[in-house]
C-alpha positions in Angstrom: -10.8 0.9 -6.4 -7.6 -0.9 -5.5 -5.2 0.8 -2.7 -2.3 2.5 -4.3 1.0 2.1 -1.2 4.1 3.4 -2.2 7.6 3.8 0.6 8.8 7.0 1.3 12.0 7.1 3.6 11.0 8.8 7.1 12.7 12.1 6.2 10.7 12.7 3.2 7.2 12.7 4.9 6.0 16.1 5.7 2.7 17.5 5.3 3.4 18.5 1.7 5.3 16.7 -0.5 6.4 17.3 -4.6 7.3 14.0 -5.8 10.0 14.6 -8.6 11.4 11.1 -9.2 11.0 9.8 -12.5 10.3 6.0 -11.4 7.4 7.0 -9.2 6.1 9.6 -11.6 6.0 7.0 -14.2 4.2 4.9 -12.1 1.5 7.5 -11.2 0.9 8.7 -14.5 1.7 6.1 -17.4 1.0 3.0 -14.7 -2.0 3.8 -12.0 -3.4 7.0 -14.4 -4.4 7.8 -10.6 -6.4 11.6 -11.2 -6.1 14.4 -8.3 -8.3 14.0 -5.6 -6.9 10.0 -5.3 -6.0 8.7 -1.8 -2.4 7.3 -1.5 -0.9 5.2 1.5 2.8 6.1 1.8 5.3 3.7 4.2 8.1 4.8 6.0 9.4 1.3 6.6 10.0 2.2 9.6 7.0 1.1 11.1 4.2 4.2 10.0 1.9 4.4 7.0 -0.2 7.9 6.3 -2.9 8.5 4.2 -2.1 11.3 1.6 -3.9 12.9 -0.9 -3.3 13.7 -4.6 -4.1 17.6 -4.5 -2.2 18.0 -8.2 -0.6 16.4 -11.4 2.3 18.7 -13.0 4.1 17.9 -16.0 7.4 17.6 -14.2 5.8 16.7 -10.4 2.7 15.4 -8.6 2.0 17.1 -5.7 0.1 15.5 -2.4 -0.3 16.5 1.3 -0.5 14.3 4.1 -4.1 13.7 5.8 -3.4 11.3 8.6 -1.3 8.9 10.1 -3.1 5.2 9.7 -1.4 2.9 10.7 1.8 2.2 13.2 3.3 -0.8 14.5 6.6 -1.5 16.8 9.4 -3.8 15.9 8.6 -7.6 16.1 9.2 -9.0 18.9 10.7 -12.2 17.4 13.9 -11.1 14.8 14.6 -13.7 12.4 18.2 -13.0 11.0 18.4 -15.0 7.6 22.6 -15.8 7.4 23.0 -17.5 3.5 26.2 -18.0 1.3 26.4 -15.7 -1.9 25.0 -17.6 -5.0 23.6 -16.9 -8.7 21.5 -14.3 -8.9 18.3 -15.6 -9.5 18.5 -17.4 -6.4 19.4 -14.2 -4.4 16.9 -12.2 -5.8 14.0 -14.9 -4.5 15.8 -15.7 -1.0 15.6 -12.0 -1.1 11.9 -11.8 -1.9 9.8 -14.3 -0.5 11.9 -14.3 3.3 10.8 -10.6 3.0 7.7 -11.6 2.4 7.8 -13.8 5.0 9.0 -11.5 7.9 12.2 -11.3 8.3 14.4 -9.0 10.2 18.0 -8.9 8.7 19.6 -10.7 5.8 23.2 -11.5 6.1 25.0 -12.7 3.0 28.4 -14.4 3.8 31.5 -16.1 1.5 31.6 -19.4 2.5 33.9 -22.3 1.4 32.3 -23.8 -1.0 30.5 -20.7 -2.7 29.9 -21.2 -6.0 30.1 -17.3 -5.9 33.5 -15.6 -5.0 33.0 -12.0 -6.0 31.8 -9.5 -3.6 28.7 -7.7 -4.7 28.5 -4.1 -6.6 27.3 -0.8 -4.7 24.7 -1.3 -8.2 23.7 -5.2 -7.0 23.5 -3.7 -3.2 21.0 -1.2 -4.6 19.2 -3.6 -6.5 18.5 -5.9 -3.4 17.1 -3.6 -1.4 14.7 -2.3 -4.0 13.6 -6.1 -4.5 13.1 -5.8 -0.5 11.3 -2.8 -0.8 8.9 -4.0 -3.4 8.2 -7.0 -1.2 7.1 -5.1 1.6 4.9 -2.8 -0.3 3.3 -5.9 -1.6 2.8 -7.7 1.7 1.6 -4.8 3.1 4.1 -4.4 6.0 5.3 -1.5 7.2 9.3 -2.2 8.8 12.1 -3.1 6.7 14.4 -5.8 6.7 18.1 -4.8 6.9 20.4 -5.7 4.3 23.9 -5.9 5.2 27.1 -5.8 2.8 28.6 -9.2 2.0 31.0 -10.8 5.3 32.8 -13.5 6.0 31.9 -16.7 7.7 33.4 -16.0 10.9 31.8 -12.8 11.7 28.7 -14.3 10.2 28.7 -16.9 13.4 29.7 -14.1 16.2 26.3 -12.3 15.3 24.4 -12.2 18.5 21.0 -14.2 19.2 18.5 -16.0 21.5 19.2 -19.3 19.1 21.7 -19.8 16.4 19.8 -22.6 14.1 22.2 -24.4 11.4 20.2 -26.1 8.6 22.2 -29.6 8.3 20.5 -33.0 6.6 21.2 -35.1 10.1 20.1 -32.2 11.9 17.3 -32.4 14.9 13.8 -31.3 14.1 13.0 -27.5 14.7 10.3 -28.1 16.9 11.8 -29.6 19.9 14.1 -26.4 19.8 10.9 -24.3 20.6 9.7 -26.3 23.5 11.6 -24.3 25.6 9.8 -20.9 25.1 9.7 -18.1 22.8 13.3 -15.7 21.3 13.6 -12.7 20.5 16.0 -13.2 18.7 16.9 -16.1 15.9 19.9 -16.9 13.7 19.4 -19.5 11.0 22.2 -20.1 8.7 22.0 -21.9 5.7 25.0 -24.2 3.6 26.2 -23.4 0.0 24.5 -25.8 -2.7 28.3 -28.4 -1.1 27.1 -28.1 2.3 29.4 -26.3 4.8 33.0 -27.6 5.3 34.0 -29.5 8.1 36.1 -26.7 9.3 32.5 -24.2 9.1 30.8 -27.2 10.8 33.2 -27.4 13.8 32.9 -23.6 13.8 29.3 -23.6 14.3 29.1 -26.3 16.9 31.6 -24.1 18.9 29.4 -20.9 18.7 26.8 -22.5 20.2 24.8 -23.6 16.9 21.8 -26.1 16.7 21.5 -28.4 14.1 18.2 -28.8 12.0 16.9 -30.4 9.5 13.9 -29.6 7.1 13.4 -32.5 5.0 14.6 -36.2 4.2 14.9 -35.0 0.5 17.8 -32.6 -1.0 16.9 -29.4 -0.9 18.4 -26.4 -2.8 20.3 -23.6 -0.7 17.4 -21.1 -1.9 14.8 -23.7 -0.8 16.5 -24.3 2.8 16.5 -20.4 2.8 13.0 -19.4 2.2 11.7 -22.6 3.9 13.4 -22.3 6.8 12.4 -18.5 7.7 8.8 -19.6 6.7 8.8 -22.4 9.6 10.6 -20.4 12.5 8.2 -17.3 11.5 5.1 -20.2 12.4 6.9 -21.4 15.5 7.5 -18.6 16.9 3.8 -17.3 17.1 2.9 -20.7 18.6 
């Protein structure tokens, strides 16, 4: 019998619950076929998963009531804050995925100067992220959920506040002298646009405090650099 998890926002989990939504209905019904009596595991993302019950399948609703709370875990103790120009949409949607995947506390798209991308993001697309973030944590079995912020600027990207600011940049250092030093709590990595970051963005980071790494003597795609270089920090960290 394979675990059925599915994310409920905090404010929806009470002891009873009528799930009405047509997306999750479908899924119950027409996907799972789950029959009453069927245990569910419902996420808060917020760091709580409780075991419910199916007590009853309605035309229009599927009813369930909440047995016990399972699981609960606090925030991680390392953040890893993912800072990447906007770019095509495939490419956002699996930066998006596998760094969820992967751990990560807050992803902060930015316009930089060379973005092949120049148009901000509809409230629609917004929406759209999030539930490919939500999906990823359901599937990696976590329970807190990454932040998405709205689209900024590259200069408010760099004042974001952190242990270590990381710059991926091909004649960069290697990441794991930066981790000699002891653990963060908090990390910034920032990855280029597809052109690499301007002069004027490079002089910007070295005066915010940035450190310059590199991943790999071969060219790597701003997606790759992106998923690769969460990946690796995540490992570090727990060294």
């Amino acid at each position: 019998m394979s675990r059925v998890r599915l994310y409920f926002p905090p404010q929806k989990i009470k002891e009873y619950v009528s799930i009405q939504e047509k997306e999750i209905l479908h899924k119950i019904k027409e996907v799972l076929r789950l029959n009453e009596g069927r245990p569910l595991f419902i996420f808060d993302g917020q760091g709580r998963e409780y075991l419910y019950t199916l007590t009853e399948i309605r035309k229009e609703s599927v009813e369930i009531r909440k047995i016990k709370l399972v699981r609960e875990e606090p925030k991680p103790t390392t953040r890893i804050i993912l800072a990447f120009p906007l770019m095509r949409e495939a490419k956002l949607d699996l930066i998006f995925q596998k760094c969820t995947e992967l751990g990560i506390f807050k992803f902060l798209p930015f316009f930089a100067q060379r973005s092949i991308v120049r148009t901000p993001p509809s409230q629609a697309k917004l929406l759209r992220w999030r539930k490919i973030v939500e999906e990823a944590v359901r599937q990696s079995n976590q329970l807190w959920f990454p932040e998405v912020e709205e689209v900024r600027d590259f200069e408010a990207v760099i004042k974001e506040k952190a242990d270590l600011k990381v710059a991926a940049h091909p004649k960069g250092d290697l990441l794991f002298e930066m981790f000699k030093g002891g653990r963060y709590s908090q990390i910034l990595i920032i990855i280029g646009p597809e052109g690499d970051f301007s002069h004027q963005e490079l002089e910007k980071l070295k005066e915010h405090n940035f450190l310059f790494f590199r991943l790999s003597p071969n060219i790597l795609r701003s997606e790759t650099s992106a998923i690769f270089s969460v990946g690796l920090i995540n490992y570090l960290s727990l060294l």
